[in-house]
C-alpha positions in Angstrom: 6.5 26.8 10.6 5.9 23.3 9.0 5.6 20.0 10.7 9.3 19.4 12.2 9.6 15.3 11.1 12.3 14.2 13.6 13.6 11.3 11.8 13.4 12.6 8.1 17.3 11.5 7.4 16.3 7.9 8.4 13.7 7.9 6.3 15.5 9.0 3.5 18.1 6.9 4.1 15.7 3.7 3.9 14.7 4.7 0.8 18.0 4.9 -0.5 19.1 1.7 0.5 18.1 -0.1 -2.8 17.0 -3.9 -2.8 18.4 -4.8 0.8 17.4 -7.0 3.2 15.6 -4.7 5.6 14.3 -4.3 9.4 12.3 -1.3 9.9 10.9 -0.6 13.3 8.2 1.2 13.3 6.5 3.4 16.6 3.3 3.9 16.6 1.5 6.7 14.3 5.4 6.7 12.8 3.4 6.2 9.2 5.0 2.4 8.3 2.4 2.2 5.6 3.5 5.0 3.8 7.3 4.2 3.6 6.4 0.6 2.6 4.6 2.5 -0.1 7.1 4.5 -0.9 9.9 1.6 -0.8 8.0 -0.8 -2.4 8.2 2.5 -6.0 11.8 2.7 -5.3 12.2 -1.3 -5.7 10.2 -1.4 -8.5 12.1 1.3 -10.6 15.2 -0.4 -9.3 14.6 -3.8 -10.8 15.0 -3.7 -14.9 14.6 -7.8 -15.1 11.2 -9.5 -14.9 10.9 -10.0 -11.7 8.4 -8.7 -9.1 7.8 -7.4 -5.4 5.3 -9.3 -2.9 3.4 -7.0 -0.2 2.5 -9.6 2.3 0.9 -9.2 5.7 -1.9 -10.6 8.2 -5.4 -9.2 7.4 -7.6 -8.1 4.8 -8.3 -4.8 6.1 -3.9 -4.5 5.6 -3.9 -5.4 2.0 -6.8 -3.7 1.4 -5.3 0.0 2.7 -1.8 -1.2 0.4 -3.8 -2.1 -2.8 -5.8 1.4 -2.2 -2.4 3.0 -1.4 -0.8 1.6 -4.8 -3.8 2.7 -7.0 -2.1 6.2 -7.2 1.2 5.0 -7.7 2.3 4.6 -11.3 3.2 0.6 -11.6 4.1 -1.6 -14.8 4.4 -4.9 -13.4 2.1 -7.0 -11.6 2.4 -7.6 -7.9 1.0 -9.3 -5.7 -0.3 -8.0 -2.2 -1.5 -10.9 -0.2 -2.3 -12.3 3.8 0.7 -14.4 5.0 -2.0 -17.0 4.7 -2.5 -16.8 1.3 0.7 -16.0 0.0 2.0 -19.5 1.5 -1.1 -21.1 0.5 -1.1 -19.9 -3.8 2.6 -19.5 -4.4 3.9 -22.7 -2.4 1.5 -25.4 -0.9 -1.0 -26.0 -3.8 1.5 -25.6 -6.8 4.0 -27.3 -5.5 2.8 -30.0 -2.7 2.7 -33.0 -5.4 6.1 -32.2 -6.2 7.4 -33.5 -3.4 8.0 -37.5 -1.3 5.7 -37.0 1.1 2.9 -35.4 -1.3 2.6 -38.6 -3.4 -0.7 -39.6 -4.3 -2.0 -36.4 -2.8 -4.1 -33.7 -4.3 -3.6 -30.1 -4.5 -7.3 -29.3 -4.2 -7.4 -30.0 -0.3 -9.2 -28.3 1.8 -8.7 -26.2 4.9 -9.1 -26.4 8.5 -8.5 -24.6 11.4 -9.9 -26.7 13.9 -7.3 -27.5 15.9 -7.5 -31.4 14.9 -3.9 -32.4 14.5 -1.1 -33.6 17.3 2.2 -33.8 15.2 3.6 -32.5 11.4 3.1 -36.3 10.6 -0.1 -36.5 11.7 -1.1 -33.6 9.4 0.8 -35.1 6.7 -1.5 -38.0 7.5 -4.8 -35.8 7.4 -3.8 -34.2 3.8 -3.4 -37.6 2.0 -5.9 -39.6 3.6 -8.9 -37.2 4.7 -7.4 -34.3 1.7 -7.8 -31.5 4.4 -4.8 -29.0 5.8 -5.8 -28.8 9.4 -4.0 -27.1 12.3 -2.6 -27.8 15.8 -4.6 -29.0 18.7 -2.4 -28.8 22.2 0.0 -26.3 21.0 -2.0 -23.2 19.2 1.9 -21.5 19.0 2.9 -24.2 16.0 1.6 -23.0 12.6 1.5 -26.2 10.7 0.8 -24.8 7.2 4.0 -22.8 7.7 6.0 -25.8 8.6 4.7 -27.2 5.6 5.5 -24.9 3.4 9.1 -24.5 4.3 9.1 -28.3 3.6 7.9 -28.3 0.7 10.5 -25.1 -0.1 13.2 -27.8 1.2 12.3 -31.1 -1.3 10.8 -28.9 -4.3 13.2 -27.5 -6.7 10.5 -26.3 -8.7 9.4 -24.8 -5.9 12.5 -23.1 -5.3 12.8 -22.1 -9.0 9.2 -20.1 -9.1 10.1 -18.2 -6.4 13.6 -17.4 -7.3 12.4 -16.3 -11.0 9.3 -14.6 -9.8 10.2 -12.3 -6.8 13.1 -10.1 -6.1 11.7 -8.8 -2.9 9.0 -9.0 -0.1 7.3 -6.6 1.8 6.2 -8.1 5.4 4.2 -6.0 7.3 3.2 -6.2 10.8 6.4 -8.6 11.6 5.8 -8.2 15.7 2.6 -10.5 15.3 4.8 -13.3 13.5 4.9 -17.2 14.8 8.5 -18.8 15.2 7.4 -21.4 11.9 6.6 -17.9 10.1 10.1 -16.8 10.9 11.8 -19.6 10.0 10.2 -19.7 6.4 11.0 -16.1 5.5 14.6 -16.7 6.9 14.9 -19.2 4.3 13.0 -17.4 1.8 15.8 -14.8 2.3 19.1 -17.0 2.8 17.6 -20.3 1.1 16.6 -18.3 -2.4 18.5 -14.9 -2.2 15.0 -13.2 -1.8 15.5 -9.6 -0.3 12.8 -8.8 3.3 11.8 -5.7 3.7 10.4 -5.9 7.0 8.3 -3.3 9.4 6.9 -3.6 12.7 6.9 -2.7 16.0 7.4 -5.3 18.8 6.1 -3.2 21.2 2.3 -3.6 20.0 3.2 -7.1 20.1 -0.1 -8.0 22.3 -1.3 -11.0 20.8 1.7 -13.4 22.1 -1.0 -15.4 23.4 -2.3 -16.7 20.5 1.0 -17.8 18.8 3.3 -14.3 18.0 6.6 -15.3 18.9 7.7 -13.7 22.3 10.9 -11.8 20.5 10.6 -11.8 17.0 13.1 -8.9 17.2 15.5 -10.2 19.0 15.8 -13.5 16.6 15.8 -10.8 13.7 18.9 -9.3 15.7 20.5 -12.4 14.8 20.3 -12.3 11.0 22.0 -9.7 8.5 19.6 -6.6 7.8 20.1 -3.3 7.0 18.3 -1.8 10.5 16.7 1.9 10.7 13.9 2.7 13.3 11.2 5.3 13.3 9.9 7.3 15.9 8.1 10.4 14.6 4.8 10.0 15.9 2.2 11.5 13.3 -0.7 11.3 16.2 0.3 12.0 19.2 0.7 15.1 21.0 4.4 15.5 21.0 4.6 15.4 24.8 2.6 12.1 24.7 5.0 10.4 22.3 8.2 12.1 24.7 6.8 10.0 27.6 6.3 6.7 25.2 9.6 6.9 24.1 10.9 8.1 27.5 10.0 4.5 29.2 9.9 2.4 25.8 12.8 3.8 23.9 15.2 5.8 26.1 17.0 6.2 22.8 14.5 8.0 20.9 13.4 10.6 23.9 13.9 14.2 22.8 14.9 16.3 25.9 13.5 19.3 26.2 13.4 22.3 28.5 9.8 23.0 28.5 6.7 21.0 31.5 4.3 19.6 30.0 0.7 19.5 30.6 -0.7 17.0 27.8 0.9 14.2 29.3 -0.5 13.2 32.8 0.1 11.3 36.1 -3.4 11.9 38.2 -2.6 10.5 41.8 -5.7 10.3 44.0 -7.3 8.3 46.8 -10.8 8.7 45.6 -13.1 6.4 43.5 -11.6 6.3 40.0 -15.2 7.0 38.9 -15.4 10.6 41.0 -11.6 10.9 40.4 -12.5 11.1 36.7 -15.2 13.7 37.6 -12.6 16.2 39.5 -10.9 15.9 36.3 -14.0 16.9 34.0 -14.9 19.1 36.7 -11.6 21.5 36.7 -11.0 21.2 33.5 -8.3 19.0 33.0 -10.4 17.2 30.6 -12.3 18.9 28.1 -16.1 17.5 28.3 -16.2 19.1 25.0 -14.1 16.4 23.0 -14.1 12.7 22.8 -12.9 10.5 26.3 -12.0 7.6 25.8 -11.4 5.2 29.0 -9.4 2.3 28.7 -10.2 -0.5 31.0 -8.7 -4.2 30.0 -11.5 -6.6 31.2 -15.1 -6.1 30.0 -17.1 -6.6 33.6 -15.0 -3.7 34.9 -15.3 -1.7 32.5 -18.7 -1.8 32.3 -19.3 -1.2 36.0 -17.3 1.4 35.4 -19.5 3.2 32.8 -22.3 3.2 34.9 -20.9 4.4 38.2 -19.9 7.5 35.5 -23.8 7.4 34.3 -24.7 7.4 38.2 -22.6 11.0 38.3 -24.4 11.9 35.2 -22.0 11.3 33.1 -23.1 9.7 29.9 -20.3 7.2 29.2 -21.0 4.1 26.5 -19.5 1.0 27.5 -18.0 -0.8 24.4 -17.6 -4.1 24.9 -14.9 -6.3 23.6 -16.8 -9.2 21.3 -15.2 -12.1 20.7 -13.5 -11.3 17.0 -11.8 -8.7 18.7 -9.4 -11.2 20.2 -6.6 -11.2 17.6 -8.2 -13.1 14.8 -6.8 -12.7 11.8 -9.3 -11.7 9.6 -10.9 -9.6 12.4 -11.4 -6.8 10.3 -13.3 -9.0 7.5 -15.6 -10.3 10.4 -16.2 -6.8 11.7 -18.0 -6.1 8.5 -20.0 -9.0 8.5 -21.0 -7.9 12.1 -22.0 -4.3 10.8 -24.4 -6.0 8.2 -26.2 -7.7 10.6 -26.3 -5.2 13.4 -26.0 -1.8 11.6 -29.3 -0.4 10.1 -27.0 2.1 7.7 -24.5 -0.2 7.1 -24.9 -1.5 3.6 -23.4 -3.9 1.4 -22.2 -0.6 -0.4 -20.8 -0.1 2.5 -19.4 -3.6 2.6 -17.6 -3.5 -0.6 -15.9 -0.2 0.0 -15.1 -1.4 3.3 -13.3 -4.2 2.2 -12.3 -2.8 -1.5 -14.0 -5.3 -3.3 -15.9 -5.0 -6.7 -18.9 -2.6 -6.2 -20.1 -3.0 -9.7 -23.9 -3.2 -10.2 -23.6 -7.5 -10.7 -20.9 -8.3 -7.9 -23.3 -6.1 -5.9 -26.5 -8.2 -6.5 -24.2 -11.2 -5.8 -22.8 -10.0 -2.4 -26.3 -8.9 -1.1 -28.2 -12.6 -2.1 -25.0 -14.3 -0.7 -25.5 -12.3 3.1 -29.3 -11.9 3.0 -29.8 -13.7 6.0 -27.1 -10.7 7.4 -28.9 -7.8 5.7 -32.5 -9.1 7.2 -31.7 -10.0 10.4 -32.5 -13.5 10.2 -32.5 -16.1 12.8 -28.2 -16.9 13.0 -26.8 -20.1 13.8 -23.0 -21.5 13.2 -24.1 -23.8 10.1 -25.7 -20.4 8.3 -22.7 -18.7 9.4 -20.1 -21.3 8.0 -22.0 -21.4 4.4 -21.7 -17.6 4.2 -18.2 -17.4 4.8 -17.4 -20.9 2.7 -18.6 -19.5 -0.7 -17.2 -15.8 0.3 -14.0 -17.3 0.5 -13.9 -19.4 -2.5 -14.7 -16.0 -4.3 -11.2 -14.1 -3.2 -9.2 -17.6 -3.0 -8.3 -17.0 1.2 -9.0 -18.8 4.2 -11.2 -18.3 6.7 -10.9 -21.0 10.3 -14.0 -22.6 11.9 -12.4 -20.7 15.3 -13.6 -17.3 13.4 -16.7 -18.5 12.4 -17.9 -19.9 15.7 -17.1 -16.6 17.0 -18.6 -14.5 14.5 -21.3 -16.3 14.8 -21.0 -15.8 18.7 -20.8 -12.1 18.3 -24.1 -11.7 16.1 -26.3 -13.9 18.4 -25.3 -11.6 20.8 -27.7 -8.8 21.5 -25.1 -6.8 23.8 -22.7 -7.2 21.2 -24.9 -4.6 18.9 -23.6 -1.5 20.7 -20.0 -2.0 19.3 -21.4 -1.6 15.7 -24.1 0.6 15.4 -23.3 4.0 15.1 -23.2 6.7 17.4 -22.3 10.1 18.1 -21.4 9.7 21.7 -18.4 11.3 23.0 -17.8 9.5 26.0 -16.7 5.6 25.8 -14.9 2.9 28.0 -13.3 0.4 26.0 -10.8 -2.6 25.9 -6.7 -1.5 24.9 -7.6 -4.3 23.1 -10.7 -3.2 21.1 -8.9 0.4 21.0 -5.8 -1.0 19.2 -5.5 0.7 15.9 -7.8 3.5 17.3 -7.1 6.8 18.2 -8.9 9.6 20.3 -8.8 13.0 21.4 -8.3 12.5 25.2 -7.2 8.8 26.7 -8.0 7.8 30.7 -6.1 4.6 31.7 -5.2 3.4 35.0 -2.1 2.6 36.8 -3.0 -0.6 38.1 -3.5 -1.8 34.9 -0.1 -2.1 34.0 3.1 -3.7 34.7 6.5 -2.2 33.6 8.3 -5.1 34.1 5.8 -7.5 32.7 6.5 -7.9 28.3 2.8 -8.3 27.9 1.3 -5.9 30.0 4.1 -3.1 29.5 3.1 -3.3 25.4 -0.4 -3.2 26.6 1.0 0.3 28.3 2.3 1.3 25.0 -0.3 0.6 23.0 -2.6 2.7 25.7 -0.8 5.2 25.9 -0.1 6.2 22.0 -4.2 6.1 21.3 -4.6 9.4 22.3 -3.8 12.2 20.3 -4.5 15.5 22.6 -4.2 14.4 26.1 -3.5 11.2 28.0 -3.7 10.7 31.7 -3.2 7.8 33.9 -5.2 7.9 37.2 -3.5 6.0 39.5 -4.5 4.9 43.5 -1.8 2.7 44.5 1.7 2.6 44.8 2.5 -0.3 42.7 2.3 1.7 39.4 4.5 4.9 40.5 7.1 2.6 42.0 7.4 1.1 38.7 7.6 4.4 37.1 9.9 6.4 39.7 12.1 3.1 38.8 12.1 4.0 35.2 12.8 7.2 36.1 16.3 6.9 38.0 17.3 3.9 35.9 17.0 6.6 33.1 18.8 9.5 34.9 16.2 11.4 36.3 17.2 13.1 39.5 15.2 16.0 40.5 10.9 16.4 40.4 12.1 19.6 38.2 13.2 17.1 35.4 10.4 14.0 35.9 7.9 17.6 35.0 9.7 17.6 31.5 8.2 14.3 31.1 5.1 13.9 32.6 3.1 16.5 34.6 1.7 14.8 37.9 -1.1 16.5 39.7 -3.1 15.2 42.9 -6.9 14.6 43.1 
């Protein structure tokens, strides 16, 4: 029998929607890349005027997997598949900013900053015609000032206006959860202001990075504004009985009840030492020492106290650290590759290219490798070194890059414990971040009770997000009460009587 995809009709029903404003929600491993894919040929054979689609979202690494995705898709218009960054930064700020009162006697070519050296939009305003640099926030790292300029400049321009209007019927966000409230508000226009149509995808439940600016509910201020609203929930990764569970204490609405126990997903109770806890476990079998284990633990010193009380039991357990441009930066994923040049022997800038999907061609090639020699040969790193790298990389692909992102790239290289988290390996054994694991998967997940907090928004998303990395087997040790109160909690609230039906969800076994 094939693969059974639970939510096939809704997926056919998205793409039958035509060009409609849009809210997809999308679980995790539910495949949102591939029906963005496949909604963004729909909208193209759809529109028969001039006009165009935009695929925007926050990283390289995510336009980089939807340009590769498009190659094989047959397309006779240019589009244009962009970081929210960028897209703001090409089709609105430069063009337009001189078009506008307050961009009198400024110039286009400015320069950015992300140092955090600006107290109010005035002030910025200020910094842009005096000092011709676009800088950021300083107390208040949750206003995005280059968005509030933007929808500004949306506001005075009619030329502005026009471009878009003429150029794009619809855009493709991606990743929506991780949005800022200035963000919001310009898309919202974008969509009521200029009668573009949003087609949007996320998932606020991996919404993790709140901390660094994602507005709290994103969804629930979508709620407020008319989209056509269709969620996802077939999980392409997980165990079946791994995603039941998920959706059982995420999504109520999106559980499928079933008759049968389960024994993939896993509440371990004990009052042993999580490290010999996790030995019973190998020990009887309940986790195959023959696969991958990954253990997630959320703070670095634990976790690596943790991987050698495991080695102490003769246990070979790596402890992967999280560096600092695995702390929601948003071009994380660019910086990573910088990181595996300087640290990975068999990491080349071959390697670098296709990582990135950048022009490999024998010239570009020659160029790359004499712009990050000092990477390639391990040279002494400093910040200033660092920031000239990155400054002429960036003027090549027309993005930008903040001085936050360089200080900590530059943090992370001249960083010898760092290395371990980008050489390779072939171990199957790791402790890790939720953090560093998010966008990961694994054969078999540990995590522990304490960790998490049901009725906290941050740390119950950190539960999701733990919780869906492993594909085969997850268990959650837990040695306090805290954690099952929480759960037993979810449990009644969710019409769960009788330990016969809690077994249809989770299996719970004692250590």
């Amino acid at each position: 029998m094939g693969l059974v995809v639970v939510d096939s009709h809704i997926r056919e029903d998205i793409l039958k929607n035509g060009i409609s404003d849009t809210v997809v929600s999308a679980s995790a491993g539910a495949g949102k890349t591939t029906i963005m894919i496949e909604k963004i040929k729909h909208a193209l054979e759809l529109e028969e005027t001039h006009k165009t689609i935009a695929a925007i979202t926050f990283t390289i690494k995510a336009t980089s997997e939807i340009r590769e995705r498009l190659r094989d898709i047959d397309i006779n218009k240019e589009i244009m598949i962009s970081t929210n960054d960028n897209f703001v930064e090409v089709e609105i700020i430069r063009p337009f900013l001189t078009d506008t009162l307050f961009g009198e006697n400024m110039s286009n070519d400015f320069i950015i900053k992300y140092s955090g050296d600006i107290e109010s939009y005035s002030e910025g305003i200020k910094k842009l015609k005096q000092e011709n640099i676009l800088g950021s926030y300083q107390s208040d790292l949750r206003k995005n000032f280059k968005f509030e300029l933007a929808k500004n400049i949306l506001l005075e321009s009619t030329a502005a206006r026009q471009y878009l209007e003429s150029k794009y019927r619809m855009l493709f966000l991606d990743e929506y959860q991780d949005s800022d409230s200035e963000m919001h508000e310009l898309f919202m226009y974008i969509k009521k202001g200029l009668n573009i149509r949003l087609f949007i995808v996320g998932d606020e439940k991996q919404a993790i990075y709140i901390w660094r600016g994602a507005y709290k509910n994103i969804f629930d201020l979508l709620s407020k504004e008319k989209f056509s609203r269709y969620t996802l929930t077939h999980n392409f990764r997980c165990h079946p009985e791994i995603t039941n569970f998920s959706n059982f204490v995420h999504h109520l609405e999106y559980y499928n009840p079933t008759d049968k126990l389960v024994s993939n997903m896993i509440l371990c109770k004990t009052k042993l030492k999580l490290d010999v806890c996790l030995q019973n476990l190998i020990l009887t079998g309940e986790l195959d020492s023959n696969k991958e284990i990954t253990v997630l633990i959320n703070v670095n010193r634990t976790a690596e106290k943790f991987a050698r009380d495991l080695k102490k039991l003769g246990y070979d357990f790596i402890f992967i650290p999280r560096t600092p441009i695995d702390e929601g930066l948003l071009n994380a994923f660019l910086l990573r590759q910088l990181a595996n040049l300087y640290f990975d022997p068999y990491f080349s800038i071959y390697d670098f290219c296709e990582a990135l999907k950048i022009d490999n061609e024998l010239k570009q090639i020659k160029i790359y490798e004499k712009l990050f020699r000092a990477l390639i040969d391990k040279e002494d790193i400093d910040y200033e070194k660092v920031k000239m790298m990155c400054d002429k990389f960036v003027e090549m692909f027309e993005f930008s890059i903040s001085e936050e992102e360089i200080a900590k790239l530059t943090e992370t290289i001249t960083n010898p414990a760092f290395e371990i988290c980008f050489v390779r390996n072939e171990s199957k054994f790791k402790v890790m971040t939720v953090f560093g694991a998010k966008g990961l998967e694994f054969d078999q997940v540990v995590a522990f009770g304490r960790e998490y907090n049901l009725y906290d928004e941050e740390r119950r998303n950190s539960h999701y997000v733990a919780v869906t990395r492993a594909k085969e087997k997850m268990i959650i040790i837990n040695e306090t009460d805290r954690y099952i109160q929480e759960l037993a909690k979810v449990f009644v609230n969710q019409g769960l009587k009788t330990k016969d039906e809690v077994k249809k969800v989770i299996k719970v076994i004692n250590i």
